[in-house]
N, C-alpha and C positions, 0 to 999 in steps of 0.2 A: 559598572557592575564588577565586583572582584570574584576573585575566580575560585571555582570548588577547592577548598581545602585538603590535603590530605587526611585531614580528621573524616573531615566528609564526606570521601572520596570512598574511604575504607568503608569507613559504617562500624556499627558495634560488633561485638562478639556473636550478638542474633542474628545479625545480618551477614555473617561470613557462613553461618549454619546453612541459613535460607539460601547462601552463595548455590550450596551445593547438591539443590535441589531443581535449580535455575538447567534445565535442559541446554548440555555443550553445546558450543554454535558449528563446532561441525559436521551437525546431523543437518546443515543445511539443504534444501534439497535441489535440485536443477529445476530449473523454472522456464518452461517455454510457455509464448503467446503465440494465439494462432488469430491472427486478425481475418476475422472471418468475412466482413463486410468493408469498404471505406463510403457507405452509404450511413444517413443518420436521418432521423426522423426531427431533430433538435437543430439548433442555432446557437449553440453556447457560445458566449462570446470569449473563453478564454480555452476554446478546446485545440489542443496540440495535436489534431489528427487529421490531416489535409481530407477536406471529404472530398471524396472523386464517386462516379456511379460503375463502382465494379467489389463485385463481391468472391469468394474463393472458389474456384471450380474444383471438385471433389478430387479428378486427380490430383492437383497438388496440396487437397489438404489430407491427403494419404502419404504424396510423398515426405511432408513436412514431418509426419507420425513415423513412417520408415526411419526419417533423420533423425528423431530424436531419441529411439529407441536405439538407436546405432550407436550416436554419440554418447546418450547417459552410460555411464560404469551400472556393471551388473548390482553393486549393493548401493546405488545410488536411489534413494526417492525421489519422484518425479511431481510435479505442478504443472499439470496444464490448464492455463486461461483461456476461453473464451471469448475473442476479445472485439470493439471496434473502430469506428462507427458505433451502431446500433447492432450488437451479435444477436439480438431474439427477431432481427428482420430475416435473419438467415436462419432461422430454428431449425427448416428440414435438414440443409448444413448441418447444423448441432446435431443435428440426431444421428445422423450418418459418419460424420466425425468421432461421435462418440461408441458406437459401434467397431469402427476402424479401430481406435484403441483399444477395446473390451477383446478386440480379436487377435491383435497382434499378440506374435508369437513371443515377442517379447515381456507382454504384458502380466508381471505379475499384479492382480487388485489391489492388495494392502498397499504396496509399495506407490501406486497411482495415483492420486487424487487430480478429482475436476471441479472445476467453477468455471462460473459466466459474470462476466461484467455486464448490468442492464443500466439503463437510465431510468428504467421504472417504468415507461408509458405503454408499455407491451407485457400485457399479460392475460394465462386465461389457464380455465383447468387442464388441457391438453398438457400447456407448457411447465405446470408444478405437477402432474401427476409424470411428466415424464424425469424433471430433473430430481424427485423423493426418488423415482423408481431407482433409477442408476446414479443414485447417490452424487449430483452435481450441486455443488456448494451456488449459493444465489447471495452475489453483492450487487448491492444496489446504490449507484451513484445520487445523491440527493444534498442541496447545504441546506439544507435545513427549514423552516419554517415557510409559511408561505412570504414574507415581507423579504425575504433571505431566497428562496429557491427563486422566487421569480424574478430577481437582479438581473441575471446571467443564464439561466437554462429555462429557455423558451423554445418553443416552436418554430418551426422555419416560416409559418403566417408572422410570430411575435407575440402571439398568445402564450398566458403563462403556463405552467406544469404541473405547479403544486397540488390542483385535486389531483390532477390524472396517479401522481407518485403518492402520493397519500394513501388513493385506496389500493394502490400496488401493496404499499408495505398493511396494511389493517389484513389483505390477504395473505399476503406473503407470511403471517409471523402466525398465522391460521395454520399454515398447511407446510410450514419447514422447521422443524427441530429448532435450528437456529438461522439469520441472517447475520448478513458484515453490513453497513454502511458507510459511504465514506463522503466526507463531505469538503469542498474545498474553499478554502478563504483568501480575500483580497484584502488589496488597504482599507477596499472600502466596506468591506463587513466582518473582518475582524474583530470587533468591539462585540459582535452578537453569537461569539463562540459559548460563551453561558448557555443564551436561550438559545442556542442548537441543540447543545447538549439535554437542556429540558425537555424540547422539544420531543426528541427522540426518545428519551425516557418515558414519556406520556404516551407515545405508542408501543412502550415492552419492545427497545431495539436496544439490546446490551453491549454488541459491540460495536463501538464509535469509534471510526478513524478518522481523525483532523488531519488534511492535507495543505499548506498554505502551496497558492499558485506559484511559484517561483519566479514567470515568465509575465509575474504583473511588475508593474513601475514603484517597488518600497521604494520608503523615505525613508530617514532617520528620524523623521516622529512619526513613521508607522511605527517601525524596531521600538519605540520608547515605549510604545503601547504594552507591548508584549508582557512585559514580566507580570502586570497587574493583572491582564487577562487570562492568564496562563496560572496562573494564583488561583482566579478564582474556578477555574475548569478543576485544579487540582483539589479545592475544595468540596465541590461538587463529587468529588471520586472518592472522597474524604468520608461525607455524608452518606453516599450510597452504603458503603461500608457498614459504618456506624449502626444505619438501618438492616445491617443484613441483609441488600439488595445489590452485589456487589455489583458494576459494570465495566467492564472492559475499555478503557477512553488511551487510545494508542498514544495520547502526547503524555500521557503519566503512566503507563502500563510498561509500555513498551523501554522510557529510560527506566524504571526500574527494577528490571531484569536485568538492565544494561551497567549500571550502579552494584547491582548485585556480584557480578560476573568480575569486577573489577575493571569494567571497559569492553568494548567490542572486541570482538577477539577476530583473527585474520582470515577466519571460514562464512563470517558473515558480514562482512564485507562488503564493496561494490562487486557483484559479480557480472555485470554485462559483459559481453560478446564473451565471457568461460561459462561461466553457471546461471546465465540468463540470456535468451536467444528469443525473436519474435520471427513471426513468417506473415509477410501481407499477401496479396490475393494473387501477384505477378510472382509467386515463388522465391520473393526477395528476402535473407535471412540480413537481422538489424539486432544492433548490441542489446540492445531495449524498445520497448516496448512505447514507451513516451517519446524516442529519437525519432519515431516513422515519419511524424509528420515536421518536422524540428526544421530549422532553416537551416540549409545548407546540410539538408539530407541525406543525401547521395554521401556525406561524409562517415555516417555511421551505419552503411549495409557494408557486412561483413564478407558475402559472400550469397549466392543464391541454389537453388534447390538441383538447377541443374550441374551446375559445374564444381559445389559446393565451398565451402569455406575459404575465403582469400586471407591465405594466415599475415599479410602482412597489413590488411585493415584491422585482421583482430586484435593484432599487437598492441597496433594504436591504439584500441582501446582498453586492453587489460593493463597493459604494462606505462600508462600515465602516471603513477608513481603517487608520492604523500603529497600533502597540499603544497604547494610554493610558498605559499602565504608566511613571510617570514613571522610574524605574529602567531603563529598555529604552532611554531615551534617551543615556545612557551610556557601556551597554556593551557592554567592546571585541569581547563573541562577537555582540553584534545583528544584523550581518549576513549571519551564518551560521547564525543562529536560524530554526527553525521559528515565530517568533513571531505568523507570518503567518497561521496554518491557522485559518481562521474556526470547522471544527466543532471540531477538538480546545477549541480555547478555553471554544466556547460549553459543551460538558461538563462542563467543569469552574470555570467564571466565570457561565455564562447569559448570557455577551455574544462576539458574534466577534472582536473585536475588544481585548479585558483577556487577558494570559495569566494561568496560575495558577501559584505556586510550583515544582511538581511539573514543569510541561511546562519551566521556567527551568533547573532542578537536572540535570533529564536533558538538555539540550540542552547545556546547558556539556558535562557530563560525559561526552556523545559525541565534541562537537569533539575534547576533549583526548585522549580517546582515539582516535580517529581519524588525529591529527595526529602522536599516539606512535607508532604502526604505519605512519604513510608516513614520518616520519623512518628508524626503524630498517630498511625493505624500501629507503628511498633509500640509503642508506650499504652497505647489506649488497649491491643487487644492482643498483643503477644503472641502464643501461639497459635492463636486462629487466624490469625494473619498468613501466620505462616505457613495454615495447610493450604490457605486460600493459593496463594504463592504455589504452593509446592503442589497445584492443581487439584485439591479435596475442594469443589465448591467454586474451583474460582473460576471464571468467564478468561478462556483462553484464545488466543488467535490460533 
């Protein structure tokens, strides 16, 4: 595959406009996870979260809300997740956690926001009339169809999930303004990111995140796959358009902001262990959120709630440096590259900082498809494209 062009790279004159409506990446905001559970109702066979049975005792998930209030900069916004395991096993947690934060003295609201990560198979009115009430964002982990959900997130019997997450979202898209979805792909269902995407469109879910697992076994005729499939997701996002039903699909949305911008810019970044911190149930503080359960664990907690921050594991993780990869020095998509992402890396190299084939193959392979779908919506619709863009209309993260 050759590499984005500086023609390409730039974009037109439209596209430098639309640059400057692209929201600066360093309004990034500090992002903590509060793993509330390492209990799970599920079996997923490619889940990075060591289940153990212990869930967060409330003083430390006060103390973790003390911490983060301490550490975030007063004009900093703040992200807290919900996270687990299964976080809707611990809902009275959620309630009280969320409380906790609504109270602290540090808390201004605007500046706050909250979400929960579900798997889907827990839900009832208690739990949407409380997360509408105090405005908690609901994403809901699902790959998609039932031939596709029930590969890999089953029940801990081996029963599949698909009704159960099905009629989650038929209520869920009932009773919340909006949902996130995210769905995650393998070698071996890659090929069915089309009909995910349809899929979710048939239940009115606008925003779609594609997540590929990192921590599966690609090939290089997995990678060969990609451009074609990633083509046709971007045409799909092409169509939605066309029709005036715009949707939010993060493998083309998200490079094309990115494209926009001129590239990633240095505040949005890998931020683990500075501008992304998690807290499991033993008070233990980790770079990220996906390291908790990661092999050779114990490598990426930073620091814990009682004795706080050990500046010299956080080092290791902020200051990993640009890719190694002498090949990244290069090329022309590097600065539109995730090459950044210290855990994705470390899953698939054991270093933050080396990328692997796989994460190069599909990175190219977005941009370009990304860059086909804002070429073709530029030409096709001008500036309506570009209020959409410049967030009149358009399905935002």
């Amino acid at each position: 595959m050759h590499e984005l062009s500086q023609h390409e790279a730039t974009g037109s004159e439209f596209a430098a406009q639309v640059s400057n409506l692209i929201p600066p990446a360093d309004t990034r905001p500090m992002r903590f996870t509060l793993c509330l559970t390492r209990q799970c109702n599920l079996s997923c066979t490619y889940c990075y979260v060591g289940k153990e049975q212990e869930s967060m005792p409330l003083p430390v998930a006060a103390a973790a809300i003390d911490f983060m209030f301490s550490y975030a900069a007063d004009e900093d916004r703040i992200e807290v997740g919900f996270f687990g395991g299964e976080a809707l096993l611990e809902f009275d947690l959620l309630k009280a956690s969320t409380a906790l934060i609504e109270s602290h003295p540090g808390c201004v609201r605007k500046k706050v926001s909250l979400a929960v990560v579900t798997n889907g198979t827990i839900f009832s009115d208690e739990i949407a009339d409380f997360l509408v009430e105090h405005n908690v964002g609901f994403c809901l982990s699902c790959d998609g169809p039932p031939e596709v959900q029930d590969v890999h997130r089953r029940f801990i019997s081996g029963a599949g999930t698909s009704n159960f997450v099905e009629r989650t979202i038929n209520e869920a898209t009932r009773r919340f303004r909006c949902i996130l979805v995210n769905a995650v792909y393998r070698p071996e269902t890659v090929q069915y990111l089309p009909e995910v995407v349809r899929y979710f469109a048939s239940l009115n879910l606008k925003r779609i995140y594609l997540n590929p697992d990192f921590t599966a076994p690609w090939t290089e005729a997995d990678a060969q796959k990609l451009a074609a499939v990633y083509d046709e997701v971007a045409g799909q996002y092409i169509d939605f358009y066309l029709r005036k039903d715009p949707h939010y699909i993060s493998l083309i949305d998200g490079k094309i902001a990115v494209i926009l911008r001129g590239g990633y810019q240095q505040g949005e970044r890998c931020g683990m262990g500075r501008r992304e911190m998690a807290f499991t149930p033993d008070g233990s503080i980790y770079s990220c959120e996906r390291l908790i359960g990661a092999p050779g664990s114990d490598k990426h907690r930073i620091g814990n709630l009682r004795s706080g921050l050990d500046f010299s594991r956080q080092a290791c993780c902020i200051s990993s440096g640009p890719p190694v990869n002498a090949e990244c020095l290069d090329c022309g998509c590097k600065e539109y590259c995730m090459n950044w992402c210290g855990c994705s890396n470390f899953f698939m190299t054991g270093l933050y900082n080396r990328v692997g084939p796989f994460l190069c193959a599909s990175e190219k392979a977005s941009i370009r498809a990304a860059f086909r779908a804002f070429t073709v919506l530029e030409n096709r619709l001008g500036p309506t494209f570009m209020e959409h863009i410049a967030g009149s209309g358009y399905v935002q993260t």
